[in-house]
C-alpha positions as CSV (number, residue, x, y, z in Angstrom):
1,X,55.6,79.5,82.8
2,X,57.5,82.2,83.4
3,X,58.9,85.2,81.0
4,X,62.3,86.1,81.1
5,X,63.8,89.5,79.6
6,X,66.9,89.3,78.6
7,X,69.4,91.9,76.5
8,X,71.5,91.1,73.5
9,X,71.6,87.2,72.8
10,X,74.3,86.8,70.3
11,X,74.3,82.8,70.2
12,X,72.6,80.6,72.2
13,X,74.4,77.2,73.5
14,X,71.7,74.7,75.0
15,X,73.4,72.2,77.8
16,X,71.1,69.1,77.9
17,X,73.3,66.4,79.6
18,X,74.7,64.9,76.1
19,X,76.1,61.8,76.7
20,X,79.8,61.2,75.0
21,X,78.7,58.1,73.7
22,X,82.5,56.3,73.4
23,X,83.2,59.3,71.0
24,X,86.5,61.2,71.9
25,X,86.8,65.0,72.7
26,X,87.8,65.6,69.3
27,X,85.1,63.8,67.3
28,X,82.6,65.0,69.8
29,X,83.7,69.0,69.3
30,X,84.0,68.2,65.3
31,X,80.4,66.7,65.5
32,X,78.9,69.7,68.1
33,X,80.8,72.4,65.9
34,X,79.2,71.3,62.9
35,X,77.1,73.7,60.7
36,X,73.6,72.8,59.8
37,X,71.5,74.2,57.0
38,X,67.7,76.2,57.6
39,X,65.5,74.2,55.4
40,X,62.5,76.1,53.9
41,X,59.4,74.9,54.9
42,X,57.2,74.2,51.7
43,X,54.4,72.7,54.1
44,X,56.1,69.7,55.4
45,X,56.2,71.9,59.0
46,X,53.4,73.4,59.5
47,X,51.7,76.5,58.7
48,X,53.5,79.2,60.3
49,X,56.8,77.7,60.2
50,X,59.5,79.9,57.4
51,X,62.2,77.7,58.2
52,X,63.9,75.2,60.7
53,X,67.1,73.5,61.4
54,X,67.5,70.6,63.1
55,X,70.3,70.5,65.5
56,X,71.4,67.5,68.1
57,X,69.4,69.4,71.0
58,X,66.6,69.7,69.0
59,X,64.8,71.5,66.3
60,X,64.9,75.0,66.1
61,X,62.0,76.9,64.0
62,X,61.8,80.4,62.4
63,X,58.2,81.8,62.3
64,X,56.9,83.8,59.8
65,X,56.5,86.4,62.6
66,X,60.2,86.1,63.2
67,X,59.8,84.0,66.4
68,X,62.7,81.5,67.3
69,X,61.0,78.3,68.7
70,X,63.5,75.6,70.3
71,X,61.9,72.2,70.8
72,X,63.3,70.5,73.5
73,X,63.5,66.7,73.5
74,X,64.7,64.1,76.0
75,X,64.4,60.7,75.1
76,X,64.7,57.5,77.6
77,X,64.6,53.9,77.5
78,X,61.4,52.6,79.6
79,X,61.3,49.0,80.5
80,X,57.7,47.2,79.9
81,X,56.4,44.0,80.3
82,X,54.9,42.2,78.1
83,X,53.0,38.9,78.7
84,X,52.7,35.9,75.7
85,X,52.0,32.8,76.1
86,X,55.3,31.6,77.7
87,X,57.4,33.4,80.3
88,X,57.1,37.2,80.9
89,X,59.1,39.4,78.0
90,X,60.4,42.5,79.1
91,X,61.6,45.0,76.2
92,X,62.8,48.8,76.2
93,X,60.4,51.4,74.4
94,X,61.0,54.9,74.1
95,X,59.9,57.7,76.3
96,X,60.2,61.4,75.1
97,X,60.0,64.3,77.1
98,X,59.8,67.5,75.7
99,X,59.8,71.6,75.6
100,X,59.5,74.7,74.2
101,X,61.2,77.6,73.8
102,X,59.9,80.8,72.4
103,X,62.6,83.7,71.8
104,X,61.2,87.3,70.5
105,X,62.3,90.6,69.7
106,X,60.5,92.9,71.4
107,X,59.6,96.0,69.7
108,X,61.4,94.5,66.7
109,X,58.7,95.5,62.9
110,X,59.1,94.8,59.3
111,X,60.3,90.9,59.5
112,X,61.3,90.1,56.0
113,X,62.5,86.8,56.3
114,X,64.9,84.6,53.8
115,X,67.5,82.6,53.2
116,X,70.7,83.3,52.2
117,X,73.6,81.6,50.9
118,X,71.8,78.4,49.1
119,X,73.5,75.2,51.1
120,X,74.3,72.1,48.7
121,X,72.1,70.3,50.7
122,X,68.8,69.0,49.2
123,X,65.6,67.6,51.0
124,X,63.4,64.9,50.2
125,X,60.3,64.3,51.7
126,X,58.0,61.3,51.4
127,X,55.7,61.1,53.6
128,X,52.0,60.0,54.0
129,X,50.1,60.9,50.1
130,X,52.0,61.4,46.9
131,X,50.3,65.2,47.4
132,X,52.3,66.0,50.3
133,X,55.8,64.2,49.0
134,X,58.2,67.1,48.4
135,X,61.8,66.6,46.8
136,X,64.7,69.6,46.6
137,X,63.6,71.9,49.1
138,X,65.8,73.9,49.0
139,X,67.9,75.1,52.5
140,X,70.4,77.8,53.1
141,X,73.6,78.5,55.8
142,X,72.1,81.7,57.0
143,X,68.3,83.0,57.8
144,X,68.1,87.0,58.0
145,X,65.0,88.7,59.7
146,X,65.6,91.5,57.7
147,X,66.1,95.3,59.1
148,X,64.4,94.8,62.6
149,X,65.1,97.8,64.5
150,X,66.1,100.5,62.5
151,X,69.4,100.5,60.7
152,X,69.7,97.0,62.6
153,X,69.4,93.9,60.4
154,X,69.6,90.0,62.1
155,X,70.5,87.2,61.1
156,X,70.5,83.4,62.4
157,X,73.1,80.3,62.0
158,X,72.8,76.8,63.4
159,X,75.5,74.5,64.5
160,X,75.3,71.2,66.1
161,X,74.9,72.3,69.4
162,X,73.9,75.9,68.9
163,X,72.4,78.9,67.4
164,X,74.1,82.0,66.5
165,X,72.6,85.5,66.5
166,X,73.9,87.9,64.7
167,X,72.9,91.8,64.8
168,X,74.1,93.8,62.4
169,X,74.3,97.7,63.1
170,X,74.8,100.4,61.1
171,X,76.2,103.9,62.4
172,X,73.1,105.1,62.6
173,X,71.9,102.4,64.5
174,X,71.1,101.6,68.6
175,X,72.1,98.2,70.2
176,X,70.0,99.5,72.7
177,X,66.8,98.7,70.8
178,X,67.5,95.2,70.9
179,X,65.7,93.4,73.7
180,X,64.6,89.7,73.7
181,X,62.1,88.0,75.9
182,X,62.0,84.5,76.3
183,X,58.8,82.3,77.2
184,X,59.1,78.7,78.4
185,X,61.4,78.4,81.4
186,X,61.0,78.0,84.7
187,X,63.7,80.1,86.4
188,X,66.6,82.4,85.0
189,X,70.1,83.4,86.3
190,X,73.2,85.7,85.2
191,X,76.1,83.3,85.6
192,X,79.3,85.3,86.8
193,X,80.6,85.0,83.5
194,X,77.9,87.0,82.1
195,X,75.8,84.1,80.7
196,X,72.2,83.7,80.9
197,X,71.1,80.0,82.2
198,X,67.0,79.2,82.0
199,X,66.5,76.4,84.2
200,X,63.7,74.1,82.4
201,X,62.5,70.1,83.5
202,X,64.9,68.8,81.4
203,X,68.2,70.7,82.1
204,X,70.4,74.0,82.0
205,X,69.9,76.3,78.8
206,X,72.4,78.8,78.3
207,X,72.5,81.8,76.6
208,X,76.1,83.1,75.9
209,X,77.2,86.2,77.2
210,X,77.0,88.7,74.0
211,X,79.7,90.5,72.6
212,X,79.9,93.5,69.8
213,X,83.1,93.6,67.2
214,X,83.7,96.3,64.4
215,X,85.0,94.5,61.2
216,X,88.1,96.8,60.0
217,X,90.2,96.5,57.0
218,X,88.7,92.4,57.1
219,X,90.0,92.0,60.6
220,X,87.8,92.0,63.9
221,X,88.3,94.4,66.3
222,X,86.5,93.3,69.6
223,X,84.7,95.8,71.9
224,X,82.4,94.1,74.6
């Protein structure tokens, strides 16, 4: 698979042939729109997982090495056969496809990962032994990376159809230090309107054209 550089990624919107469903445009926006918390992994996702979200693409991880992982799924209705002792049955059974998508900062030190602001929503799990149950994980509205580039600090937000990036620079910081590299697709384009779109097996990914604003007096000046 191939790598693809890329510059500033300041959200990421992942196109993967969503089906309306009989919802209308308004319900459907409300739903994609929607924000979703990071929960904190306390071993019910693996070892090197910090936290995840899981959006209606997929689930979206946060290593402890301060990689963003997008899994990928596709899922189908397969028709099989089944033979009894009367006539042929045929049923539907699911078939998943699925990917990865790995997203790093290159040159990026000193992840100190967290959550912030504590979301109301709790997590239960029960699964498999009583010594792997876990009830209240905690999960939060934002992930920061802490300060990963210097005078740079990130941060992460998930929505129902997205992720958002969000860099923070001080005065003393570069935007130039931020460079991300992406592992998993199997071609990559600039769109004319400045977006990146990774071609993978099971669609279009794109990653929004960035943009930089300046907060002033609370209102948001826009540069880029």
């Amino acid at each position: 698979m191939k790598k693809i550089l890329g510059a500033i990624g300041v959200f990421v919107v992942l196109v993967l042939g969503l089906g309306v469903n009989g919802w209308c445009q308004e319900d459907m926006a409300k739903y994609l729109n929607a924000r979703l918390p990071f929960i904190e992994n306390q071993g019910q996702a693996g070892e090197g997982i910090a936290f995840y979200a899981q959006t209606f693409f997929g689930k979206v991880g946060i290593t402890k090495e301060g990689e963003i992982l997008y899994h990928l799924s596709e899922h189908k209705a397969q028709n099989t056969r089944h033979r009894t002792q009367g006539p042929d049955t045929k049923h539907q059974t699911p078939d998943t496809r699925g990917i990865v998508l790995s997203e790093s900062l290159i040159g990026a030190k000193d992840f100190q990962i967290e959550g912030r602001e504590r979301a109301e929503t709790g997590v239960n799990y029960f699964i498999g032994g009583k010594e792997n149950w876990r009830s209240g994980v905690p999960s939060y509205n934002i992930v920061s990376l802490g300060e990963v580039y210097p005078k740079t600090t990130a941060f992460l937000k998930a929505y129902g159809n997205n992720v958002e990036k969000l860099f923070c620079i001080e005065k003393e910081g570069d935007p130039k230090n931020i460079i991300l590299e992406i592992e998993g697709a199997e071609n990559a384009t600039i769109e004319p309107s400045g977006d990146l779109l990774l071609k993978t097996e099971l669609g279009d990914v794109s990653f929004k054209k960035p943009f930089a604003y300046q907060d002033i007096e609370g209102e948001k000046k826009r540069y880029l």
